[in-house]
N, C-alpha and C positions, 0 to 999 in steps of 0.2 A: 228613914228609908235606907232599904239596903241596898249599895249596888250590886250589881252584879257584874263581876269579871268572869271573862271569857278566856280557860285557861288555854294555853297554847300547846298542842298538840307534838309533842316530840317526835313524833316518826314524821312529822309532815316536813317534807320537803320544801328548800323554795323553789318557785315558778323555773324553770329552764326557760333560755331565751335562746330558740332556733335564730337559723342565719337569714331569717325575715325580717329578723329583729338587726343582724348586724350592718344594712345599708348605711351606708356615710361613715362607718369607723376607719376607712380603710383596710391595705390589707393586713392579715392577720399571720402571726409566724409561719403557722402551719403553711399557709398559702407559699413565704417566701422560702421555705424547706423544699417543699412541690418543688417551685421553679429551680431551685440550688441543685436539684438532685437531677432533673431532667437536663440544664445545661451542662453537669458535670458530665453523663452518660453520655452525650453528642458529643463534646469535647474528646472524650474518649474513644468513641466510635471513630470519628475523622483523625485522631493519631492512627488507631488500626488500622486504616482503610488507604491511607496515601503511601503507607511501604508496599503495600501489596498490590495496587494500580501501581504505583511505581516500578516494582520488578517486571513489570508488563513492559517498558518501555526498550525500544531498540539499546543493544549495548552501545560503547564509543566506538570501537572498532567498526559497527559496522554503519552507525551515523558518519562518522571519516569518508565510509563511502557511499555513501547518497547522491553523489552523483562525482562522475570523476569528464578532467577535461585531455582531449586527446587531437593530438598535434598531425594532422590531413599532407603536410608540407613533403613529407618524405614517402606516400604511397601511390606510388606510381598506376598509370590507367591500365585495368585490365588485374591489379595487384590490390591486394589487402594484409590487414592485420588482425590479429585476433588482439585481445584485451578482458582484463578482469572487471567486471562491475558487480555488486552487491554478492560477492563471489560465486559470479557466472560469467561462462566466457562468452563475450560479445564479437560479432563480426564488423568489423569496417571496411568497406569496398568501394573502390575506386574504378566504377563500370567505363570502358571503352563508349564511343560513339556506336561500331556494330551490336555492343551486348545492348544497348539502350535501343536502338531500332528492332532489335529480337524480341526482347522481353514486350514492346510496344504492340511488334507484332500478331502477338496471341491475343483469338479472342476470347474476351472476359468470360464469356458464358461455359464456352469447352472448359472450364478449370474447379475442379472441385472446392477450391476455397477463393470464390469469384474475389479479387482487387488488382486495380490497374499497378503499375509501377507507379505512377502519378502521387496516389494514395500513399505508396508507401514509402514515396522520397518525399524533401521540401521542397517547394518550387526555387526555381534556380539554383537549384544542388540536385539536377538528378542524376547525376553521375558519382553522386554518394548515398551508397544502400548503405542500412547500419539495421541487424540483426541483429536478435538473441542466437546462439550459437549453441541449440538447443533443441535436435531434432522434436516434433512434434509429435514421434509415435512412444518409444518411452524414453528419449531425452539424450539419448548421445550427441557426442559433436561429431555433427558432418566435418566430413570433408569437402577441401575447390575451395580453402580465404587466398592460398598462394597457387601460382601455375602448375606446378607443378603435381601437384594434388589432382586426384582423380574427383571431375567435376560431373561424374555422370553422362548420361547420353541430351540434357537439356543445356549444359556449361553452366549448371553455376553451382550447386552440393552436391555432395554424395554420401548417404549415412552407411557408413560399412558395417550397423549392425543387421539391419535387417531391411535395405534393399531401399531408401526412401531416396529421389530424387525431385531436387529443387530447379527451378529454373534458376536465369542471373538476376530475377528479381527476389528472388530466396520463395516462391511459388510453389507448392506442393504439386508434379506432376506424375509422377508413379511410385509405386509403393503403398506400403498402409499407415503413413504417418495421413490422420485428416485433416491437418491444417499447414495456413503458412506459418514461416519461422516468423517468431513474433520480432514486432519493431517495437525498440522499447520508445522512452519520450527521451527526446533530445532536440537541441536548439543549435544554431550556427553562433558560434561567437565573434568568427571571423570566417574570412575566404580561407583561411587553413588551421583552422580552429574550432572546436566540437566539442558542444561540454553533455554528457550524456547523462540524466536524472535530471 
């Protein structure tokens, strides 16, 4: 009896084994390429991206001044001083007992940008207004930090660009500036000491 052999077919391929087949071998290089290639690109991404959020950041110069501290002991009542912060001149003033009973005396409602003095001093420091020095219509420095300075027809600024007068609580009463002169943030450090930022 003859056997018969079953010749094997050259062009036939063997079987392919799809990734159905690869469960439990672990991962495969191809996989750990993937991953090589996608943490290199992040890696790389976040070098590029932290210089240039970084140039975003305040310079030294002007971190230095973030907040600067200013010495109350030599301004006399009724007197102030001007001062530099985040390079803007700020007002310090040393209101009298009469300008504080003035400023008290208007009422809130007659004033186009309604705040007590209250508001805009600390308690038990209201005899210290501390101003931006920065009129509110397009930014000149009032005048009236020193007496002698023309303090308008309310006593406390006067902007000689174009007519804006404050009260002694730095208050916007005539003119076309529409707001008050801003109070920046500041704290007492002492009874004659002000650190302002």
């Amino acid at each position: 009896m003859a056997t018969l052999e079953t010749a094997e077919d050259p062009n036939q391929r063997p079987p392919v084994i799809g990734p159905e087949h690869d469960e439990g071998q672990g991962p495969r290089r191809r996989d750990f390429l993937n991953i090589a290639a996608v943490a290199f690109a992040g890696v790389g991404g976040v070098a590029v991206v932290i210089p240039l959020v970084n140039q975003m950041n305040p310079s030294a110069d002007v971190l230095a001044l973030a907040s600067i501290e200013v010495d109350l002991a030599k301004i006399e009542a009724g007197s102030g001083i001007k001062v530099a912060w985040r390079k803007q001149p700020v007002f310090v003033r040393n209101l009298t007992p009469a300008e504080i009973k003035e400023a008290k005396a208007v009422p809130v409602d007659s004033l186009r940008d309604p705040e007590t003095l209250d508001a805009r001093t600390k308690p038990g420091h209201e005899n210290w207004l501390i101003t931006m020095a920065v009129c509110t219509h397009l930014g000149c420095v009032p005048l009236g930090i020193t007496p002698g300075e023309n303090r308008g027809q309310f006593g406390g600024y006067f902007c000689p660009c174009h007519g804006s007068q404050y009260d002694t609580a730095g208050r916007i009463r005539a003119g076309p500036a529409p707001k008050n002169l801003v109070v920046p943030e500041y704290s007492f450090k002492s009874a004659t000491s002000v650190q302002i930022g």
